[in-house]
N, C-alpha and C positions, 0 to 999 in steps of 0.2 A: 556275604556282607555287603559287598557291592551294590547288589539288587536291595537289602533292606534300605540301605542308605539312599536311595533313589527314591524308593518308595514312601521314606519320613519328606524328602526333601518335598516329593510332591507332595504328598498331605499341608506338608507348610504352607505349600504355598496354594494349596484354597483357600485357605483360612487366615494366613499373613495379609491382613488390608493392604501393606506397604508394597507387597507382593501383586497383590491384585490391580494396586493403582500405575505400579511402572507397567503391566499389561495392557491397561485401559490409556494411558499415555503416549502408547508404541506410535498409534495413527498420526497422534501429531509430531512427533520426533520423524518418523519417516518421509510425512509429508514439506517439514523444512530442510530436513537434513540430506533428502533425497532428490530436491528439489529440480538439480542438473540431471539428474535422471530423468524426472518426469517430460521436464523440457526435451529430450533427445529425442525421448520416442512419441513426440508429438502431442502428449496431454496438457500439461503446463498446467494452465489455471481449471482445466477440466478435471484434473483431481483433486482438486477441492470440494467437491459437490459430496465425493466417495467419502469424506472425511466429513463432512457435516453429517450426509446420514447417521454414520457411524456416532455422532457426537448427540446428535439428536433421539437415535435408538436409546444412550447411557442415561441422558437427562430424563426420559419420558420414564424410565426404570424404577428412578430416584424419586424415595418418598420428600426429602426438601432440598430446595437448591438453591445455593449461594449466589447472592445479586450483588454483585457490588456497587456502589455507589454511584449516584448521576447515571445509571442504566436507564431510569424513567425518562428522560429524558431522549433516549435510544428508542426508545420504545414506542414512544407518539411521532417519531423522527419514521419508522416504519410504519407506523397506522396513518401518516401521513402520504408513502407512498402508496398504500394501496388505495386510498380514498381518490388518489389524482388517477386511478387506470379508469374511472368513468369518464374520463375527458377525452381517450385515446382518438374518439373518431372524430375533434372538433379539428375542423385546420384552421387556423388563423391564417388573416391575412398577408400575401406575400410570400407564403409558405407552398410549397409541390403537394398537393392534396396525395392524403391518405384516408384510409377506413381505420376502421377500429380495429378489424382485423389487421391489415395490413403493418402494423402499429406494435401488434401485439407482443412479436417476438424480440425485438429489442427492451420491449418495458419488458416482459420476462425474463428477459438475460438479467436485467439490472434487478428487479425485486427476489429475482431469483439467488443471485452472489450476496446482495446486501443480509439475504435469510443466511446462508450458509457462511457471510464472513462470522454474522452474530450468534449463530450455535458453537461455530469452533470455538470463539471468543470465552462463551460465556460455559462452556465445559472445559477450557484450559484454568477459566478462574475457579470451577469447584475442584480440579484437580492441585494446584496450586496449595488454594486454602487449607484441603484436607492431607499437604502434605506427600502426594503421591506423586508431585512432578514439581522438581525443585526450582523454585523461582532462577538459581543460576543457571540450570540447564538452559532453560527458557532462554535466559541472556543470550548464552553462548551459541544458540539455534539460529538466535537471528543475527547475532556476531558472524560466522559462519555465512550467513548468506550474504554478508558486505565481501568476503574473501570471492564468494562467486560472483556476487554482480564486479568485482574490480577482474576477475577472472576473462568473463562474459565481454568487459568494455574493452580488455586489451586485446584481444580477439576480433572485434568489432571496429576497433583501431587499427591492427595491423593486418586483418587478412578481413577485411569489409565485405568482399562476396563472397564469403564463405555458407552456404545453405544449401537444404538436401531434401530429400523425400523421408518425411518421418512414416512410421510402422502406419500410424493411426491416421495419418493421410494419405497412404495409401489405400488401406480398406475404404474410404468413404468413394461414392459416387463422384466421376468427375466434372459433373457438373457443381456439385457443393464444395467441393475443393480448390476451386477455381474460384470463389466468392471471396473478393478483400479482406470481408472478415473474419470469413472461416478460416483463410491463408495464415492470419495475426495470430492464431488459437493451433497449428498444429503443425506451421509449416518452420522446424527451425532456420532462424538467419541470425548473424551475429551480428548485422545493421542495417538501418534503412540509411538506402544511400538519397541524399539532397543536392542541390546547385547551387544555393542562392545565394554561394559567394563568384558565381560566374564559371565554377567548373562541378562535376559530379565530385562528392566527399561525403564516407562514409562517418555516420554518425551510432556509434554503439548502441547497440539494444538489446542484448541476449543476456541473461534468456525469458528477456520480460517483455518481448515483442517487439513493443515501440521504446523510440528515446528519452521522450517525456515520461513513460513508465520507468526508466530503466536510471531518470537521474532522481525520479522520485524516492526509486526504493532505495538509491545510493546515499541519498541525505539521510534517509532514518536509521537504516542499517550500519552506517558509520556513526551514528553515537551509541549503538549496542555495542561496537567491537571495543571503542573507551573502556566502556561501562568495562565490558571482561577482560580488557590488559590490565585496566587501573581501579574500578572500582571495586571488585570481588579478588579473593586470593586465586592468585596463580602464581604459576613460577617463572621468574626473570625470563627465561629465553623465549616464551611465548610474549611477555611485554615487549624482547626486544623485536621479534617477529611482529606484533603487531605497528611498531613504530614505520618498521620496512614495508608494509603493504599500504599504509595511509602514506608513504611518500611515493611509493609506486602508484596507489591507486590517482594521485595527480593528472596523470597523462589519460587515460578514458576521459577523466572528469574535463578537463581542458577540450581534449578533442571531439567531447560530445558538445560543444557549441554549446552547451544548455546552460543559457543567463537564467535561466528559473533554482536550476542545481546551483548556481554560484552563488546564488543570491540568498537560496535556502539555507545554506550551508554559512555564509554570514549571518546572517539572522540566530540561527542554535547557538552558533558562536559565541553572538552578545548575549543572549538570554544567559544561557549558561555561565558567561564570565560574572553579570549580575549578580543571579544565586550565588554563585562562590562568595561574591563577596556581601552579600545580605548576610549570608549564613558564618560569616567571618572569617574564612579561608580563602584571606589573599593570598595568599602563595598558590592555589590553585588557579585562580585568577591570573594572576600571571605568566604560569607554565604554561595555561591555556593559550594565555594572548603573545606568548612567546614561538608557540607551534605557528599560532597565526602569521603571524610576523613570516616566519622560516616557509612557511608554506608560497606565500605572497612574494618572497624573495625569488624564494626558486622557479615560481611564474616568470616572472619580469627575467630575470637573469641569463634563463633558459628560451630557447626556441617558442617555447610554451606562450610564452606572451607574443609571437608576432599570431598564433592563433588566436588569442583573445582578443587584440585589438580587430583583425578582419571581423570577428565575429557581432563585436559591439558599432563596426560602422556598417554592417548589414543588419537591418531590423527584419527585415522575410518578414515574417508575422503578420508583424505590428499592426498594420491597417486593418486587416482581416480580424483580427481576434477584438478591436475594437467594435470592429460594423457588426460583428456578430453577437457582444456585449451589449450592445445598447439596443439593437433591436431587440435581443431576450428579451431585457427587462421592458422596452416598452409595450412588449405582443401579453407580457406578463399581467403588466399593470393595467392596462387597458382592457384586456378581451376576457382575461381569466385569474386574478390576483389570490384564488383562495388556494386552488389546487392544482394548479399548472393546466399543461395539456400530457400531463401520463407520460411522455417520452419525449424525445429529440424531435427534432424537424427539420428540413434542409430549406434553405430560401432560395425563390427563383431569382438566378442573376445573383452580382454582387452589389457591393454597397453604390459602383459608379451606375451599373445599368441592368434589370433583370432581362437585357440581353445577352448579359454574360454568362456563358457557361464555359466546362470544360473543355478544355484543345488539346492534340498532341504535345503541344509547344508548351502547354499550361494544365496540366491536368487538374490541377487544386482551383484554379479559375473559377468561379460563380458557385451554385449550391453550394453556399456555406451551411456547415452542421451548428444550427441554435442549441446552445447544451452542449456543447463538444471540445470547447475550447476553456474548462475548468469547472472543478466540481461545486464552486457557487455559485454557475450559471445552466447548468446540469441541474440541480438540485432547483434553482429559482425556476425554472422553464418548465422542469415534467411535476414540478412536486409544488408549485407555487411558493406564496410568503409562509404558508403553516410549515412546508416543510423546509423550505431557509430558516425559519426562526428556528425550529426544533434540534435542527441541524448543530446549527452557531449555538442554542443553546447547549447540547450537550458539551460540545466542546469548553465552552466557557465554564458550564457547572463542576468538569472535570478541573480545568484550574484552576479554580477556588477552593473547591473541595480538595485538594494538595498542595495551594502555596506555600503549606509550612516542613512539608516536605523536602528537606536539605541534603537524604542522604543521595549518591553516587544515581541509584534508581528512580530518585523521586525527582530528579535534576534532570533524566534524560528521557523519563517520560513524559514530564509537564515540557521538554524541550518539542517531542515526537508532536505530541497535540498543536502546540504553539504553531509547528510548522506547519500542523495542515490548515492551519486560520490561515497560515499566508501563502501557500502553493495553493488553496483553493481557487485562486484568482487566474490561474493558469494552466494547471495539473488537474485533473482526472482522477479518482482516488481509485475507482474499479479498475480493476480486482483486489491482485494481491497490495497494495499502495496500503488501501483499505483493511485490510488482514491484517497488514504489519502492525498497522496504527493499532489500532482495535487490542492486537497483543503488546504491545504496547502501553496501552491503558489496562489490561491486565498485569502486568507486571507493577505498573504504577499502584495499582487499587488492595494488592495483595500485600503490599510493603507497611500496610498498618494492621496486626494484630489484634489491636484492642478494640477496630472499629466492627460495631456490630455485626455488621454483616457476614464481618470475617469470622465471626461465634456459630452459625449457625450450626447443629449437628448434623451430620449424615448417616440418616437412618436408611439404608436401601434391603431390598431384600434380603439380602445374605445378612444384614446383623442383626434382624429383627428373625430371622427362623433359627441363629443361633442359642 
């Protein structure tokens, strides 16, 4: 009986769609849910590529696929950058000449992830739609990865040298292993450590490399975990668990220095307290501005605040990420305004003298990275104005296209979007930043039913031989 009952059970589940789709779902479940895995043994953002294919094989399968909304806009946002790789071997002025080759492998990394964030993206939305991966899961996936990035930051906080030889950096040649960037992609560390309040202090990054990644994906990833204490059913003691990890998650967030994270993190705040009250739930609006309150209290009151004041009368930065802003845009507007030049570029010297270069004493000194210092001066520099406007436009089309959008979801996705209009000034969205978002606006885009796109049917092989 045993054996019969195995063998109906399999039969079901050829034939069970709902069966088939939590199969077809698995990749992206293990890929967020496994994520501190991936990072340990040195893949990180390299298993992502494993999961586009894989997402790319189901779609190519599929006789129709579900687009969601303002995707068009995605989509000349990508024909945008492939149009700027004929620029690769132009160097503008001021700039460390390269070839076109030489070029190459960077504008690949990036045309490369930006393809593999949009297939995961857009095969989470036909699995959604059709039912086979339930939009709260999804929540709770990236809920779940606020618990590791706060994990990651106290780690990075309190044991700052902590880093090792992963599997997958071991196998590689040690001459590529030894490469800063390769180090960023396989070498775990739980932070890069800085000076530039006068002494070396560790600034959290694990397990998303760097710190600017790691406060990025903390602003977003803490309005999913809202979203699953409060906005979806669960039970009291994970609401109360999540109250405890957003007052512990404070201490990373403080000791990563990062005025971009605090600033983000204000910004969703107000958006959010807004909609509450556009949509006429003051009393959310205030719970909200009352956390605020409690949270801000507990800075000032606590140790916490003599770190924020060091942090706000050191600007580090500042100057640099200006001289490198403004030269973008004028190497932009002047030499190449349609399509960029295809990638990054370093400048010789700094802004005081292209005598500057790097020192023991100063290693970040002169070759500043044009495009490095935020994703809409990245995007204006390799991708020109077609692909800034495209850019900005998808994002803005996605805002409009949901401002009436009130519910728990529709509040923390049009919040997720919002923020990368304003971390783009700063932040970097590659890699995973960009993922998040992307799922993100899937969860957002899935939350209307009746919108057409969300109708369409899924005729794939198997229902059509049935």
């Amino acid at each position: 009986m045993t054996l019969l009952a195995a063998a109906r059970s399999a039969g079901r589940n050829r034939t069970d769609p709902a069966a088939r789709g939590a199969n077809e779902g698995a990749s992206i479940t293990w890929l967020l849910a496994a994520y501190p895995l991936w990072w340990a043994l040195g893949l990180g953002v390299l298993a992502i590529p494993f999961v586009a294919a894989v997402a790319a094989v189901k779609l190519v399968r599929r006789r129709a696929i579900a687009v969601p909304p303002a995707f068009g806009w995605w989509l000349l946002f990508l024909l945008a950058v492939t149009l700027s790789l004929a620029n690769l071997g132009v160097d503008p002025p001021g700039t460390v000449a390269e070839t076109w080759f030489s070029s190459l492998p960077g504008a690949t990394f990036r045309f490369g992830f930006y393809c593999c964030c949009t297939l995961i993206a857009l095969w989470a939305y036909n699995l959604v739609v059709e039912g086979k991966l339930r939009r709260e899961r999804l929540v709770r996936l990236l809920a779940w990865l606020f618990a590791v990035t706060v994990a990651g930051g106290l780690l990075g906080t309190f044991a700052g040298g902590f880093e090792y030889t992963s599997p997958v950096e071991a196998l590689l040649p040690k001459a590529v292993a030894k490469d800063g960037f390769v180090q960023s992609l396989v070498h775990p560390a739980a932070a890069q450590t800085m000076d530039f309040l006068g002494y070396e202090t560790p600034r959290p990054a694990a397990p998303w490399g760097y710190t600017n990644t790691w406060g990025n994906n903390f602003a977003i990833t803490s309005v999913w975990l809202v979203v699953a204490a409060f906005g979806v059913p669960t039970r009291t003691r994970w609401r109360v668990g999540a109250v405890a990890l957003l007052a512990v998650s404070l201490v990373p967030a403080v000791y990563s220095m990062n005025r971009g994270l605090w600033l983000g993190l204000a910004a969703i705040a107000v958006f959010a307290a807004l909609r509450l009250l556009i949509s006429g739930r003051p009393g959310g609006m205030l719970a909200l501005g009352g956390a605020g309150c409690a949270a801000v209290l507990l800075v000032v009151l606590t140790p916490l605040g003599t770190v924020v004041q060091a942090r706000m009368d050191n600007g580090h930065s500042d100057d640099g990420r200006a001289f490198s802003s403004e030269r973008a845009t004028e190497l932009v507007v002047e030499h190449s305004p349609v399509i960029g030049f295809g990638s990054t570029r370093k400048t010789l010297g700094s802004g005081e003298s292209i005598a500057v270069g790097p020192t023991p004493e100063c290693p970040r000194c002169g070759g500043r990275t044009l495009g490095g210092n935020g994703q809409l001066w990245q995007v204006l520099f390799a991708h020109g104005i077609l692909g800034a406007v495209t850019y900005l436009g998808f994002a803005f089309a996605v805002l409009w296209r949901f401002r009436h959008d009130h519910t728990a979801v529709g509040i923390a996705g049009s919040a997720v979007v919002g923020f990368s209009l304003i971390s783009m000034f700063y932040y970097n969205a590659l890699v995973t930043p960009l993922l998040l978002t992307l799922l993100s606006y899937v969860l957002l885009a899935t939350g209307r039913p009746s919108a057409p796109e969300a109708r369409v049917p899924h005729q794939g092989p198997e229902t059509e031989n049935r």
